[in-house]
N, C-alpha and C positions, 0 to 999 in steps of 0.2 A: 470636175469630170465633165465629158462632152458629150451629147449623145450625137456620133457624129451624122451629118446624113439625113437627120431627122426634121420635118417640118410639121408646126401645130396650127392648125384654124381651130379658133374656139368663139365661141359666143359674149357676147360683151356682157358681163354682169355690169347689177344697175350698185352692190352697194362697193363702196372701195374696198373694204379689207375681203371681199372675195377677188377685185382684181390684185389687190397684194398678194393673196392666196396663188392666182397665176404667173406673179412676176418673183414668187420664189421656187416656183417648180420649171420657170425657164432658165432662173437665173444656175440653181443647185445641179443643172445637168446640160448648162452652157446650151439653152436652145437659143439660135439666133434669127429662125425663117421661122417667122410667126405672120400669121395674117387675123384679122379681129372682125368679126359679124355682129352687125349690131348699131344702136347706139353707137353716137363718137361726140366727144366734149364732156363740160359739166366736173364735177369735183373726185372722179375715182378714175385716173387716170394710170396705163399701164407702165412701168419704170423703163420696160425694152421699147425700141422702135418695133411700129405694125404697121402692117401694110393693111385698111380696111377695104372691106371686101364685102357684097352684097350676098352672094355666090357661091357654091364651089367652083362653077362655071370660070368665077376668076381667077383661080389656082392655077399652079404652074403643071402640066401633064406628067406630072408624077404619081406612083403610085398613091393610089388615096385608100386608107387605112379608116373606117368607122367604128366608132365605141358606140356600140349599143346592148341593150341589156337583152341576154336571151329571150325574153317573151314581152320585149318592149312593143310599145304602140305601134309608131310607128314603122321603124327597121328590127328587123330580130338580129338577134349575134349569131352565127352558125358556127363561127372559130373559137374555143376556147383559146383564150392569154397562153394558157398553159404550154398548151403545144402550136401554138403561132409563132411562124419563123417572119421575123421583120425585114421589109424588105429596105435596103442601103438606102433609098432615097424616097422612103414614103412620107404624105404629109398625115397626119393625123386628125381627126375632125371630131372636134367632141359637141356635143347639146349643152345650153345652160345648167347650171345648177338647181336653175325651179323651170326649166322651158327642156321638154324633149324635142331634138333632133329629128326635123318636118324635109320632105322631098321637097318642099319650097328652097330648104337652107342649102339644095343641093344642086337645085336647078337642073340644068342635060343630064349633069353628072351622075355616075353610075358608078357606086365604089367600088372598088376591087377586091376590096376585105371590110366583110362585116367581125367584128370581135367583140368577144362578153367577156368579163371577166365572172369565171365560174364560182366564187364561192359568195357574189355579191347577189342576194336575193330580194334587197326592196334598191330603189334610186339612192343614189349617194350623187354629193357634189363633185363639179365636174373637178375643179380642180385635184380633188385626191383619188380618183381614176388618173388623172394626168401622171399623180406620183409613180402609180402601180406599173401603168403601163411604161414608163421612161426610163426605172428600175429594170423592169422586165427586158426591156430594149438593151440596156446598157449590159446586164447581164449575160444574157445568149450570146451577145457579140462580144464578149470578151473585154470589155472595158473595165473591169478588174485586176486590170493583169499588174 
């Protein structure tokens, strides 16, 4: 299955099987415009090609989609998952899985959509937000057909 349209910037984990953790939620919903923050080299390398990026600054001008936790530190989520309608050709930006998501990681950029997912009440790791939301994405649009 493909989430078509859809692009992820996520944070470089330091141990491998968290980035294995994101090269099976690219791989299970065919993302292919991934871009990587962070760290680059060293032994936990990710299976897809990534474009690193310092940035959001360095994204392509498409809609930029943030996952952040309702009453998070830094950014709040004001959209619940629930009823967030995705848009065709947003990227997605997630915070590490032990590092939140800082206006450093984001630089000029001003997301378009902050989203929480509403039934998640302490931090979870980024990659299985990646599941929830790519599911969710896949779903509303009709990729079950």
């Amino acid at each position: 299955m493909t989430v078509k349209g859809a692009g992820v910037c996520f944070q470089r984990e330091t141990k491998a099987w968290m980035q294995d953790q994101w090269s099976f939620c690219f791989s299970n919903f065919g993302i292919t415009d991934i871009w990587e923050r962070g760290w680059f080299g060293g032994d936990s390398e990710i299976y897809q090609d990534v474009i690193p990026v310092r940035t959001a600054d360095e994204l392509p001008g498409r809609p930029l989609v943030v996952l952040a936790p309702k009453d998070g530190r830094y950014f709040k989520g004001t959209q619940s998952l629930v009823e967030f309608n995705h848009p065709a050709d947003a990227i997605y930006v997630f915070g590490g899985s032990h590092q939140n998501l800082t206006a450093e990681d984001l630089g000029a950029r001003t997301p378009d959509h902050l989203v929480f997912i509403p039934t998640v009440e302490y931090e979870m790791y980024s990659h299985a937000a990646g599941y929830l939301v790519f599911y969710d994405r896949m779903v509303k649009r009709g990729g079950f057909g």
